[in-house]
Every structure is written in C-alpha cells, then in structure tokens.
Backbone as JSON Lines, residues from 0, in Angstrom:
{"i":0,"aa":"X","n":[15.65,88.07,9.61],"ca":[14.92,87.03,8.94],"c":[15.73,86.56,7.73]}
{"i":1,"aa":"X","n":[15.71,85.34,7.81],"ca":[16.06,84.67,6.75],"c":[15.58,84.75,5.21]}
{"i":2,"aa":"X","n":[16.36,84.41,4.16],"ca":[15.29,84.66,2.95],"c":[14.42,82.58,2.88]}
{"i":3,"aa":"X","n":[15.27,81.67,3.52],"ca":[14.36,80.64,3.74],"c":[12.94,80.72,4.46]}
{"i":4,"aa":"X","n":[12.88,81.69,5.48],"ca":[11.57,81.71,6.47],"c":[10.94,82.56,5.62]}
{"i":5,"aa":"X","n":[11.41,83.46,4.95],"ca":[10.55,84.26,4.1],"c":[9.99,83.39,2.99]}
{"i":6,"aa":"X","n":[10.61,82.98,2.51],"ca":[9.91,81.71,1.16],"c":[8.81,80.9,1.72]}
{"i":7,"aa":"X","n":[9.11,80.18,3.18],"ca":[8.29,79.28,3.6],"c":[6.85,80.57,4.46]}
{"i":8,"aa":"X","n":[7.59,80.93,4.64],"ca":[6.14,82.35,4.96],"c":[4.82,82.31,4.08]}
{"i":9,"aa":"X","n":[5.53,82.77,2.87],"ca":[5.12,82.68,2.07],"c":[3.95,81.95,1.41]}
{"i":10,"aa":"X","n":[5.07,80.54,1.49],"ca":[3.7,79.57,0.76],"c":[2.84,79.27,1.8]}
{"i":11,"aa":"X","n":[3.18,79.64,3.13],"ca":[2.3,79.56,4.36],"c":[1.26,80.06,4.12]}
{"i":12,"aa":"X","n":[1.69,81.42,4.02],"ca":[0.5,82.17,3.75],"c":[-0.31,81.76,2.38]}
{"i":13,"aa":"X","n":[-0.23,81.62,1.35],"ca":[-0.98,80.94,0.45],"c":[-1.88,80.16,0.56]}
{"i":14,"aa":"X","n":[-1.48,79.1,1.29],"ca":[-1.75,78.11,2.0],"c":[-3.05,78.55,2.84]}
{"i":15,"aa":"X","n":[-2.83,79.45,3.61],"ca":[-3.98,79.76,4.46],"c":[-4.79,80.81,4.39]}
{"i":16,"aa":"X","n":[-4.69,81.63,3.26],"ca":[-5.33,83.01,2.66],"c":[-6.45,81.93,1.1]}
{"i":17,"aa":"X","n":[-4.99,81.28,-0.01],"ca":[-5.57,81.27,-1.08],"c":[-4.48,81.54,-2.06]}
{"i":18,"aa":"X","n":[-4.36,81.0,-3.2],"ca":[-3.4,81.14,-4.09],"c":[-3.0,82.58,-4.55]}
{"i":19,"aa":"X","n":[-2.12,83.29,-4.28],"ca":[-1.95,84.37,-4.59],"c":[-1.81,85.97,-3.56]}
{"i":20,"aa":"X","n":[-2.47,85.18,-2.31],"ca":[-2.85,85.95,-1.42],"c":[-1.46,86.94,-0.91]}
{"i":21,"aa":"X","n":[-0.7,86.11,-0.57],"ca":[0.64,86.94,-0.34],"c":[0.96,88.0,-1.01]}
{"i":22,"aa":"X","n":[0.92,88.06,-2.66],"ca":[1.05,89.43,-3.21],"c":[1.17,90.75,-2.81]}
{"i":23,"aa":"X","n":[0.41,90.83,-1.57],"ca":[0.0,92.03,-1.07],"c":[1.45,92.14,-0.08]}
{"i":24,"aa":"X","n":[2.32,91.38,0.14],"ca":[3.47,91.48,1.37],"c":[4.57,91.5,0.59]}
{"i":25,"aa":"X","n":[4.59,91.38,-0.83],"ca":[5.79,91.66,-1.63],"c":[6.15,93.59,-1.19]}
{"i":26,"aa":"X","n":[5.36,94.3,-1.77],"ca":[5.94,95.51,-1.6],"c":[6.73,95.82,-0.11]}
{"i":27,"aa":"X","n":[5.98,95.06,1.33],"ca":[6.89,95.61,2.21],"c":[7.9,94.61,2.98]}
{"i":28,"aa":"X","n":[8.55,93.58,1.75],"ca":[9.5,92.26,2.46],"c":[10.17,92.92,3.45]}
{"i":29,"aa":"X","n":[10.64,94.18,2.87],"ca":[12.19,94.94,3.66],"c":[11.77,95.33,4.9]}
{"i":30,"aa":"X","n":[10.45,95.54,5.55],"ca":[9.96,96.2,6.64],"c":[9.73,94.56,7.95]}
{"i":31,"aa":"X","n":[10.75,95.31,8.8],"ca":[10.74,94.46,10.17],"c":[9.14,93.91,10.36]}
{"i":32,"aa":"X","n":[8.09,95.02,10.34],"ca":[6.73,93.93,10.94],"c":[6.41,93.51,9.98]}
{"i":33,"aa":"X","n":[6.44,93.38,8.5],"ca":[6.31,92.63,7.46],"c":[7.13,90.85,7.82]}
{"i":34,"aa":"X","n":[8.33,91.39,8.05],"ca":[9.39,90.49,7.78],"c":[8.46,88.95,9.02]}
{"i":35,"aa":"X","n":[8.58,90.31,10.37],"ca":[7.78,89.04,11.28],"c":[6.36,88.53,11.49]}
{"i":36,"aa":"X","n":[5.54,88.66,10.3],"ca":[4.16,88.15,9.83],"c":[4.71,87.24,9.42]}
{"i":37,"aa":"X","n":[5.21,87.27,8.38],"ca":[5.79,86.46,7.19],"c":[6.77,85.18,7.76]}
{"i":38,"aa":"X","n":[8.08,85.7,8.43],"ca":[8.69,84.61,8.7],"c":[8.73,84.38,9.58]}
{"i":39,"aa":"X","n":[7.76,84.33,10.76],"ca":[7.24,83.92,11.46],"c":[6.03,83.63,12.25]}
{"i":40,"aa":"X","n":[5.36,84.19,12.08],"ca":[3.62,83.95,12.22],"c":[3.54,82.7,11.49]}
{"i":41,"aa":"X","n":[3.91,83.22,9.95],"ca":[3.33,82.25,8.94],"c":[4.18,80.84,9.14]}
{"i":42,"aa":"X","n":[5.79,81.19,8.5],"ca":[6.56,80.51,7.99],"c":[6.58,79.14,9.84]}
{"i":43,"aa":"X","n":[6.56,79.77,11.06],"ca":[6.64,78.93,11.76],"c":[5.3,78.78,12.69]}
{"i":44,"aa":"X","n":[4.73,79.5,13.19],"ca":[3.31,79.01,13.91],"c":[2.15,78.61,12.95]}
{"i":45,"aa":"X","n":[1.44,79.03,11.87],"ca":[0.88,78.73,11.03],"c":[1.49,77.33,10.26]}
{"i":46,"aa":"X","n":[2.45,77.2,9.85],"ca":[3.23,76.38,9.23],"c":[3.62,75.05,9.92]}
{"i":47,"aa":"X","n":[3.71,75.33,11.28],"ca":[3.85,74.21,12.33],"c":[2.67,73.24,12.16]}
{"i":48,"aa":"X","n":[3.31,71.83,11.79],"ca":[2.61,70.58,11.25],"c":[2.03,70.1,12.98]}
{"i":49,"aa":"X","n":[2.11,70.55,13.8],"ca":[1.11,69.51,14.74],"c":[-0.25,70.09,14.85]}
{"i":50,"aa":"X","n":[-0.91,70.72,14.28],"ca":[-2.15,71.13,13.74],"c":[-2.16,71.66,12.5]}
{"i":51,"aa":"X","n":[-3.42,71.27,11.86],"ca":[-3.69,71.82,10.87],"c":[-3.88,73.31,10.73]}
{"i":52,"aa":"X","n":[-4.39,73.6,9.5],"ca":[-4.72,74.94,9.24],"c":[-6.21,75.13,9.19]}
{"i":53,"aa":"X","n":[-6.59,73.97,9.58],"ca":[-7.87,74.14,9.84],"c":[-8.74,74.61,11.45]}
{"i":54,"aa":"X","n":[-7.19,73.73,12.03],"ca":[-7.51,74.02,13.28],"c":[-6.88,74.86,13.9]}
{"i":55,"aa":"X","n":[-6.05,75.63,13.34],"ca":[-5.44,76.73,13.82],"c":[-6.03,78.0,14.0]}
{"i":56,"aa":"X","n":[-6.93,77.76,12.24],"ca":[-7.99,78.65,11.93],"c":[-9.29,79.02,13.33]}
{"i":57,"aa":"X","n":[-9.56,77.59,13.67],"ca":[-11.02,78.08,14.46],"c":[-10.31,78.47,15.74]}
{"i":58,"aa":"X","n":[-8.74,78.14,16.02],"ca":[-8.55,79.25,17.61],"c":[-8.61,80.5,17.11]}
{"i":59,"aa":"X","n":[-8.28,80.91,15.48],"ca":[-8.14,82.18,15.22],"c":[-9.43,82.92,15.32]}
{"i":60,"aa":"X","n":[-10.52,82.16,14.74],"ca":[-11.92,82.75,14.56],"c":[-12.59,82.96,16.49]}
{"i":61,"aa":"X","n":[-12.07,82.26,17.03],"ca":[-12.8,82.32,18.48],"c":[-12.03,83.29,19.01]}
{"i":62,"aa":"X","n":[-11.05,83.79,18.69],"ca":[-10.05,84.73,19.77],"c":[-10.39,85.87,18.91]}
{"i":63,"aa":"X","n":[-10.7,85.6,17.68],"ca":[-11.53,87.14,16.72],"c":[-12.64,87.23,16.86]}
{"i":64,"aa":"X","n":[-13.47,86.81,17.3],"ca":[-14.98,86.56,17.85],"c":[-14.83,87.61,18.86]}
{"i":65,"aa":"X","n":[-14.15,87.36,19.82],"ca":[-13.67,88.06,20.81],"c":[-13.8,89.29,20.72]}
{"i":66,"aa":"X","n":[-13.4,89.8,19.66],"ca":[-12.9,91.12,19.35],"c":[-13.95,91.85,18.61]}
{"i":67,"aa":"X","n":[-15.07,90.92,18.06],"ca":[-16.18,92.0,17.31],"c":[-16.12,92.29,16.19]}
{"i":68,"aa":"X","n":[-14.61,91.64,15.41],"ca":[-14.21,92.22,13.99],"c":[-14.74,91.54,13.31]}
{"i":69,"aa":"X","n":[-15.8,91.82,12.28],"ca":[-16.04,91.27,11.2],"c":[-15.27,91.44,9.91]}
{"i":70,"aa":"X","n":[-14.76,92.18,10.14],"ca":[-13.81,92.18,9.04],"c":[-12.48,91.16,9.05]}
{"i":71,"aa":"X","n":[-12.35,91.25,9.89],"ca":[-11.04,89.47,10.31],"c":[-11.48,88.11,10.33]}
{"i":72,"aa":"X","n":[-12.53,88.35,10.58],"ca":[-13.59,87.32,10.43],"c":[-13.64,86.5,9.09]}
{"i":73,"aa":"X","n":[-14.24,87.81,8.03],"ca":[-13.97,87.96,6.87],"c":[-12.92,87.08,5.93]}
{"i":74,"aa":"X","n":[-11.9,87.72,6.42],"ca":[-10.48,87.41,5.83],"c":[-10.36,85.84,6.05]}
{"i":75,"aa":"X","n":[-10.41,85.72,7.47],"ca":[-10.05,84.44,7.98],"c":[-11.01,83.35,7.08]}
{"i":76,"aa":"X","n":[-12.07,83.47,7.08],"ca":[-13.61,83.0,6.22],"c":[-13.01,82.91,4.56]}
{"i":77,"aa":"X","n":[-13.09,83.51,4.35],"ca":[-12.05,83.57,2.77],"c":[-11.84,82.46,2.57]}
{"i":78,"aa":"X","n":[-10.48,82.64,3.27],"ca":[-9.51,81.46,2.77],"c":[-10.16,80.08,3.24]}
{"i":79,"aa":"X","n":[-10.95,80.22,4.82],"ca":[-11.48,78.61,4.72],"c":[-12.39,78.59,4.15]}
{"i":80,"aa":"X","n":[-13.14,79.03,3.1],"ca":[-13.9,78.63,2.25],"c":[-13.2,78.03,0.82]}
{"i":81,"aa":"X","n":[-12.37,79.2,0.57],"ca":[-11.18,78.7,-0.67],"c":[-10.42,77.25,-0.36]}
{"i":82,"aa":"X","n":[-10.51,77.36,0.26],"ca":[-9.27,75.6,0.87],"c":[-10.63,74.77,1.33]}
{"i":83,"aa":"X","n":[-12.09,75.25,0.97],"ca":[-13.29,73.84,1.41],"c":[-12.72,73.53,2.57]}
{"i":84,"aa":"X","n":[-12.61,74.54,3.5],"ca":[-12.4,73.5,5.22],"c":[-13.58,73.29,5.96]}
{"i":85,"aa":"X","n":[-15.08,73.63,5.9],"ca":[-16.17,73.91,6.33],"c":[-17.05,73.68,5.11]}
{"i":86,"aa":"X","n":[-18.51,72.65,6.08],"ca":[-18.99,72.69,5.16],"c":[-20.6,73.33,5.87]}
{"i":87,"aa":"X","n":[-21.68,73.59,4.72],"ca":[-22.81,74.53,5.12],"c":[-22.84,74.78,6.8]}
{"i":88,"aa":"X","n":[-22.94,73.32,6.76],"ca":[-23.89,72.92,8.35],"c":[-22.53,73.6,9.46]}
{"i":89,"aa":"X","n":[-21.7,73.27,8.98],"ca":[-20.32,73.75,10.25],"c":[-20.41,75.27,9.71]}
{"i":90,"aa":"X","n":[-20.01,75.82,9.26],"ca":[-20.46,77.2,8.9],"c":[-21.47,77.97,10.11]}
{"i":91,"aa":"X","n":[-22.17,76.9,10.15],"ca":[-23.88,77.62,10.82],"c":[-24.01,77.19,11.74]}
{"i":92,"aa":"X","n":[-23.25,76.05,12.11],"ca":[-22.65,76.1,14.04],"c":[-21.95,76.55,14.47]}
{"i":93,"aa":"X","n":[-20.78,77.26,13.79],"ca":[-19.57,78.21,14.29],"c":[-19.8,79.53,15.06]}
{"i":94,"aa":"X","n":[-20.85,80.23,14.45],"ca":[-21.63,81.32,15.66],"c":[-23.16,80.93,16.49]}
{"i":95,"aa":"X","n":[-23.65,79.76,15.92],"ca":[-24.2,79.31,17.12],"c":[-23.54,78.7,18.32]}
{"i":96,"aa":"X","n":[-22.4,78.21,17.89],"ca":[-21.93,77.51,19.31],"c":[-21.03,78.55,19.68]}
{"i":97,"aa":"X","n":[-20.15,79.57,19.25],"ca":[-19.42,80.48,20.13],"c":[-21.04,81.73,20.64]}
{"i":98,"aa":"X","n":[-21.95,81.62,20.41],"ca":[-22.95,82.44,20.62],"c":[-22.88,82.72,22.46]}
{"i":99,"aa":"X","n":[-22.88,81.19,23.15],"ca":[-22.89,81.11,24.05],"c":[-21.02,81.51,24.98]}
{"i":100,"aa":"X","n":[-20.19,81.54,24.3],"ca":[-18.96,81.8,24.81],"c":[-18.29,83.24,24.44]}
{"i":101,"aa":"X","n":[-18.84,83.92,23.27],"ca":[-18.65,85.27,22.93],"c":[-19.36,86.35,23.05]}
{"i":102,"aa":"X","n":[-20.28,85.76,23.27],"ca":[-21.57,86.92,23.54],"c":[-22.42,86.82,22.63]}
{"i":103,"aa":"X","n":[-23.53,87.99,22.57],"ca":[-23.95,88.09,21.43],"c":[-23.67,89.16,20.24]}
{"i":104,"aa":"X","n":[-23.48,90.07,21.08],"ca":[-22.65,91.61,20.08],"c":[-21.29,90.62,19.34]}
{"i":105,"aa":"X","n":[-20.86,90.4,19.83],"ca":[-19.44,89.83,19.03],"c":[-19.53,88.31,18.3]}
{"i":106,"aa":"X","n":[-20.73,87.63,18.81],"ca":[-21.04,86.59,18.03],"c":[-21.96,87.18,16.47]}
{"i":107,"aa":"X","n":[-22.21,88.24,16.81],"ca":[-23.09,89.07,15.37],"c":[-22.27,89.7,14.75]}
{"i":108,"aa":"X","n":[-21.25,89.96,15.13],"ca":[-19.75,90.37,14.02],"c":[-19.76,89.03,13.53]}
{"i":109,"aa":"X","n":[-19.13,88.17,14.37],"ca":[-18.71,86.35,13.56],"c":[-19.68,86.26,12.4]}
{"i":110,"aa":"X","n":[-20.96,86.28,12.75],"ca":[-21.93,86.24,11.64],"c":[-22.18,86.73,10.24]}
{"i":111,"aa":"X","n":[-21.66,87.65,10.68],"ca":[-21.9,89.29,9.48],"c":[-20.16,88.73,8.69]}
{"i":112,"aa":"X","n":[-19.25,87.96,9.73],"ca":[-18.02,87.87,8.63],"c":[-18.07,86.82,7.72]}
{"i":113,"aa":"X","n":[-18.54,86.17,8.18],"ca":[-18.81,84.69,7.89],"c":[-19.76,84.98,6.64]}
{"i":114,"aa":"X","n":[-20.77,85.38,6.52],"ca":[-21.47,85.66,5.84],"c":[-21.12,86.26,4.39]}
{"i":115,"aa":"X","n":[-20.26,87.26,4.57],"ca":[-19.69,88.25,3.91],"c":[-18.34,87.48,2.85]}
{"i":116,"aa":"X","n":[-17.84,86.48,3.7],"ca":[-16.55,85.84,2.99],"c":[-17.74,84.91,2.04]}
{"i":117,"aa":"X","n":[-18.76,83.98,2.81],"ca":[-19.53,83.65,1.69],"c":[-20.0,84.38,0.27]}
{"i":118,"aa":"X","n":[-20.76,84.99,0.49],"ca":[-20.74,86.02,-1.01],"c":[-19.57,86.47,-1.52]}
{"i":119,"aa":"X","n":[-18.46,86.78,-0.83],"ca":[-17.48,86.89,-1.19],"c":[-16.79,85.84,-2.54]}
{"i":120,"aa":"X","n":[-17.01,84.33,-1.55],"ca":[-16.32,83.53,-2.58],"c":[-17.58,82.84,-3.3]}
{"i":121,"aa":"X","n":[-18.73,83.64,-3.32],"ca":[-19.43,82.58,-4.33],"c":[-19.45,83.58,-5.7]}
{"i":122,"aa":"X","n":[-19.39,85.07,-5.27],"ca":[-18.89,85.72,-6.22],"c":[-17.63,85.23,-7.32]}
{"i":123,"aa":"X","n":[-16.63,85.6,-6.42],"ca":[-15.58,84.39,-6.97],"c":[-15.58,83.67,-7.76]}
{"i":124,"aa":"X","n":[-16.67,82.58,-7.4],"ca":[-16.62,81.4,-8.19],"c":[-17.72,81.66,-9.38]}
{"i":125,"aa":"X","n":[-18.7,83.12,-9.72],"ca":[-19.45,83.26,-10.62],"c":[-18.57,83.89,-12.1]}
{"i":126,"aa":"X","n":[-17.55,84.67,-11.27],"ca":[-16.44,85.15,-11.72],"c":[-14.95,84.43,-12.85]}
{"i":127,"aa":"X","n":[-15.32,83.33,-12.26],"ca":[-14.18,82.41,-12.91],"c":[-14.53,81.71,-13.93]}
C-alpha cells in the first residue's frame, strides 16, 4: 500500500464514519489487514464516485441485516446520522421494508442498531 491510498483511506473513512473516526486505525497503519481496510475498502470502493456514500451505505445495512449484527448496524447508523443522510421517516422504513427480505430475527437486530446509533448521536449532540 501506498502512503497516497492510505491518506485517501483515510479521509474516506471520515467521510463515512464522522470527523475523527479514523483515529482508531492510526495505531495499526503498519499491519497488512489494517493497511487493506484503509487503502482499499475505503480509499477505493467506498471512495469510488459512481455512488454515493449514501448508497453504498444501504447495500451495507441490507447485507448486515443479513447477519443479525446490531452492533454494525450501529456503527454503520452513526455515521449516517452524523453526515444527516436519513431522515425520521426513512429511518423507520429501513427495517420495515427489509422486514420482509431479512426476516424478522435479523430485521430486529437492524432495529435495535438503528435505534441505538440514534441515542447514540442525540447524546452527542446534548454533549456538544
């Protein structure tokens, strides 16, 4: 990896976490699966301009739906709340409408993450 894909990683990730978010990938730049989050997840599939990060986001949330994690959910929820990509009403169709394509056990993770990044960032914003 380059130290260019690493820079653009970077603000990738910012970009799609939240100002600051990367911090946490400084301590392991030097580590190979660090290196390929960073300069490449981020710096080129995330970063790739023929979709947004908005819409990159909801293949991410439906293929994590999948999986039951509310905690990725979470994360993912974060940042599109921090970057205002969703608003109430889309919020509250996002596990009603995967309800019918994820199930319901794994559409009640989506819920519980979704939920959770909310308080999350309204905390946040009581905070600031």
């Amino acid at each position: 990896m380059n130290e260019q894909d690493w820079d653009k990683g970077i603000e990738v990730f910012d970009a799609v976490y939240g100002p600051g978010a990367s911090e946490m990938t400084t301590p392991f730049k030097h580590k190979r699966f660090n290196q390929e989050i960073v300069g490449n997840q981020f710096a080129n599939l995330w970063g790739d301009p023929a979709m947004s990060i908005r819409d990159k986001r909801l293949m991410v949330l439906g293929a994590t739906a999948m999986l039951g994690r509310a905690d990725l959910i979470e994360i993912q929820m974060t940042g599109a709340l921090i970057n205002g990509e969703f608003t109430d009403d889309q919020l509250d169709l996002i596990p009603h409408f995967l309800l019918f394509y994820a199930g319901a056990g794994n559409t009640t993770a989506l819920f519980r993450g979704i939920e959770a990044a909310r308080a999350k960032v309204a905390e946040m914003k009581r905070d600031a």
